[in-house]
C-alpha positions in Angstrom: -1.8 -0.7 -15.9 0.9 1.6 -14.4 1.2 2.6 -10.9 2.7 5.8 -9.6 2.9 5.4 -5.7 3.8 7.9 -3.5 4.8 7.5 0.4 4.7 9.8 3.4 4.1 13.4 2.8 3.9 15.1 6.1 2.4 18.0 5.4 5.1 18.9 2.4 2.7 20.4 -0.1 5.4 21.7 -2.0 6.6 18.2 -2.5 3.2 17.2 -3.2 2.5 19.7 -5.9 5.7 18.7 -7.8 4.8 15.1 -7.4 1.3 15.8 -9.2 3.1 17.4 -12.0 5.4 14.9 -12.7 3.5 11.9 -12.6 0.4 13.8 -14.7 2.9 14.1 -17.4 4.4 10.7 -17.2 0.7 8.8 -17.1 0.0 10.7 -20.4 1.7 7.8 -21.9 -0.2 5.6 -20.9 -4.1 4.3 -21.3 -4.8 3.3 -17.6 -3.1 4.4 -14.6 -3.3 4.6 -10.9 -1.9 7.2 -8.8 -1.8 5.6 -5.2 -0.8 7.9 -2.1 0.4 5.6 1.1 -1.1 7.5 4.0 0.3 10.4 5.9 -0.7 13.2 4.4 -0.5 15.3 7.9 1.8 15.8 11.0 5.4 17.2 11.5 5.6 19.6 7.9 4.2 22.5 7.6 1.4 22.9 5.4 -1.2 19.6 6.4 -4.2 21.1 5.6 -2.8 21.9 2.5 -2.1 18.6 1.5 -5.3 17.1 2.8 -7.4 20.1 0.7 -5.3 18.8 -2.4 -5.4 15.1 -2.0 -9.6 15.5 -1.6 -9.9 17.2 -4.5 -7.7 14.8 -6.6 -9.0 11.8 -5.0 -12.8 12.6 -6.9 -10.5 11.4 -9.6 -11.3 7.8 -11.0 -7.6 7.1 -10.8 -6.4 8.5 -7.4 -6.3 5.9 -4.6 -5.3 7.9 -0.9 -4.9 5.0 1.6 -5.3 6.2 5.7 -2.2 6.5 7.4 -1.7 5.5 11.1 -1.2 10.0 11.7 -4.9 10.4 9.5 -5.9 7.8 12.5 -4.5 9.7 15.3 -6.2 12.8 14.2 -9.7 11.4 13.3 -9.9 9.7 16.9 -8.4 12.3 18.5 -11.2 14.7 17.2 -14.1 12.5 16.7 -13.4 10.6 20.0 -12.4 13.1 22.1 -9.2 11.7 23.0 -5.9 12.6 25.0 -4.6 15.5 22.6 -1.1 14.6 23.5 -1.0 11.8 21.8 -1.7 13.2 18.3 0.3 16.3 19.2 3.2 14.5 20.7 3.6 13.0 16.9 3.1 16.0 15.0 -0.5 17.4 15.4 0.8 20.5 17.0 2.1 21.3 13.3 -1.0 19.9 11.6 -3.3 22.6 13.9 -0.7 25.6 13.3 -1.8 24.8 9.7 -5.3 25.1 10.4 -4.6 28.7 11.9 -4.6 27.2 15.5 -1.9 29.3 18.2 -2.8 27.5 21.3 -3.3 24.1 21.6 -6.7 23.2 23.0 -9.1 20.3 22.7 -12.1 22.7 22.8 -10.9 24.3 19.2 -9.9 20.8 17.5 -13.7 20.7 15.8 -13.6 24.1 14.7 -10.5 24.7 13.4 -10.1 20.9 11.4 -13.2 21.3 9.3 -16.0 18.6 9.4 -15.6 17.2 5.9 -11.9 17.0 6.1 -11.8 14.6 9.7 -15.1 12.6 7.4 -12.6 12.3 4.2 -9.4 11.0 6.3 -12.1 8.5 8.4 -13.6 7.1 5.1 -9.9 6.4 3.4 -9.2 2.4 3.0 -6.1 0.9 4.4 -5.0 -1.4 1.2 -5.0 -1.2 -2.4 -4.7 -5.1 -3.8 -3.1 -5.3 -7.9 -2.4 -8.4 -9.4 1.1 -8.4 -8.9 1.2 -5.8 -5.3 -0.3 -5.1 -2.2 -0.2 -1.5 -1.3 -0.5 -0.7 2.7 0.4 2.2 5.1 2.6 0.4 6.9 2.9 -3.6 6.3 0.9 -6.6 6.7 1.3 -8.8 9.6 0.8 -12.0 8.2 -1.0 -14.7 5.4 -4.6 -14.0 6.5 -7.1 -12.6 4.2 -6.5 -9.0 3.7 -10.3 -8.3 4.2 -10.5 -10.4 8.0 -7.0 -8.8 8.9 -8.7 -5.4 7.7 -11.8 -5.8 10.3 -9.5 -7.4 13.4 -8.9 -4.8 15.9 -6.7 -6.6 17.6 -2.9 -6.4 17.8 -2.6 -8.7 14.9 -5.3 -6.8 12.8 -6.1 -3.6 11.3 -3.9 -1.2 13.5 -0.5 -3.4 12.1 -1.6 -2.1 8.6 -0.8 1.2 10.0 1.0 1.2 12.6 3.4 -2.1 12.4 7.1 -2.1 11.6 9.3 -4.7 10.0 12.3 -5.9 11.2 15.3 -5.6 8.9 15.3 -9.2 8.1 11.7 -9.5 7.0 11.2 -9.7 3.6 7.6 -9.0 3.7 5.2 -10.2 1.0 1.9 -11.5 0.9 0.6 -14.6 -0.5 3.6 -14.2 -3.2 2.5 -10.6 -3.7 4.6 -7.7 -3.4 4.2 -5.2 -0.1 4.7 -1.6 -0.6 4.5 0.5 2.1 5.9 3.4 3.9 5.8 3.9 7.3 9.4 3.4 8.1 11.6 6.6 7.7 15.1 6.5 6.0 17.1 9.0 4.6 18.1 7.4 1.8 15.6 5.3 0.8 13.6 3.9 -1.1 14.5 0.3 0.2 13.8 -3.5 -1.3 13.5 -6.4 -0.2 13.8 -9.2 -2.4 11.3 -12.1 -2.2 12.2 -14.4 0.3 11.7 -18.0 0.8 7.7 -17.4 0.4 8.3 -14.8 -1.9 6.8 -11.7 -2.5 9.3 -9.1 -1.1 8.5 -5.7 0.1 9.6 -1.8 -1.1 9.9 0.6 1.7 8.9 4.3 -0.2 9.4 6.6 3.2 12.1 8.9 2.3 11.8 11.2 5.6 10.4 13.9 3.0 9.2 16.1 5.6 12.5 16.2 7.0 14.7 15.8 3.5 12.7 17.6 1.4 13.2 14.5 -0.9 10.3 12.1 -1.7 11.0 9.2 -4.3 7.9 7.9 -6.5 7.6 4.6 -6.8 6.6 2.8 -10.8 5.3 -0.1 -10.7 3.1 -2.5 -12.9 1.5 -5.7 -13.7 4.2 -7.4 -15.5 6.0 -8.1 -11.9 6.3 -6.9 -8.1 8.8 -4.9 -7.8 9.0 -1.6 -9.1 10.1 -0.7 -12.6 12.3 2.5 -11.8 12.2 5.2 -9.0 11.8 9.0 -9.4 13.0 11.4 -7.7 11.5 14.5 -6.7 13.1 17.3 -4.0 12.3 20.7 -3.0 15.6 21.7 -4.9 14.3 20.4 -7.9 
């Protein structure tokens, strides 16, 4: 099995599209593949319903996995729940509406504008993807517990760190020997590794600021081992 993982889009549909090409013609290769997407398809970029009218399409494929973010979350509660809007739109909902045609920001438009099956599709996305050889998450995994019990605890320890935690430099991640990739945490230049420490495992951070950049980097990995085999590149330049 081959996995082409893909982290934080941001509302970069042009950045999406080019990702969908080059990983469709890579996977021809092979007999069984698995295209996973990390979570954050909306917020700060500038085409969000874009990405999330792509990604639903695609992910009626048998081979597309789309993991929820901590922004899908943000939006789903903010509209379902009727929550403070300046939360989600102090981290990039404002953008996200814009996309949706909205020019004012107001609670009272949220359900109309976002349509109904689109807040249903981000609610219904799973937060991990388990392989023999990786976990893939939004954002990390907090510690050894099964992934299922960590995945129904809401509290601080629980589900919302698969989304919303961040590592400190010095963790190597992992979990239960298994490889962590995530996004989540934005650099410039990354992707970054982590090598497995004493527990092993290690981690790969595939956040590349693409929103910002205009640069996403695809992650390869397979069964064989953790880590990923090679990283592609893909910008808006390209």
């Amino acid at each position: 099995m081959r996995y082409y993982v893909i982290g934080d889009l941001h509302g970069r549909l042009d950045l999406l599209e080019k990702v969908w090409e080059k990983i469709s013609a890579l996977a021809a290769d092979f007999d069984s593949v698995k295209f996973i997407f990390l979570g954050d398809y909306i917020d700060r970029g500038p085409n969000s319903k874009g990405v999330i009218e792509f990604l639903m399409a695609k992910s009626e494929l048998p081979h597309v996995v789309c993991l929820q973010g901590n922004h899908e979350s943000m939006a789903v509660q903010t509209i379902s729940c009727s929550l403070n809007t300046s939360w989600w739109a102090g981290n990039g909902g404002g953008e996200t509406l814009r996309s949706y045609g909205q020019k004012h920001y107001s609670y009272d438009l949220l359900t109309s504008l976002v349509p109904e099956e689109h807040v249903k599709w981000m609610h219904s996305l799973p937060l991990y993807y388990e392989t023999e050889k990786q976990v893939f998450v939004h954002a990390g995994i907090p510690n050894d517990a099964p992934l299922a019990e960590q995945q129904f605890d809401t509290r601080k320890d629980g589900a919302i760190k698969f989304q919303w935690m961040l590592y400190s430099p010095s963790d190597h991640g992992g979990w239960r020997g298994k490889h962590v990739v995530h996004g989540h945490h934005q650099h410039s230049d990354g992707p970054r590794v982590w090598s497995p420490g004493s527990a092993g495992g290690g981690r790969t951070n595939l956040d590349t600021f693409a929103w910002k950049t205009g640069r996403i980097v695809i992650g390869v990995f397979d069964d064989t081992q953790g880590p990923a085999l090679e990283f592609i590149e893909v910008t808006d330049e390209s």
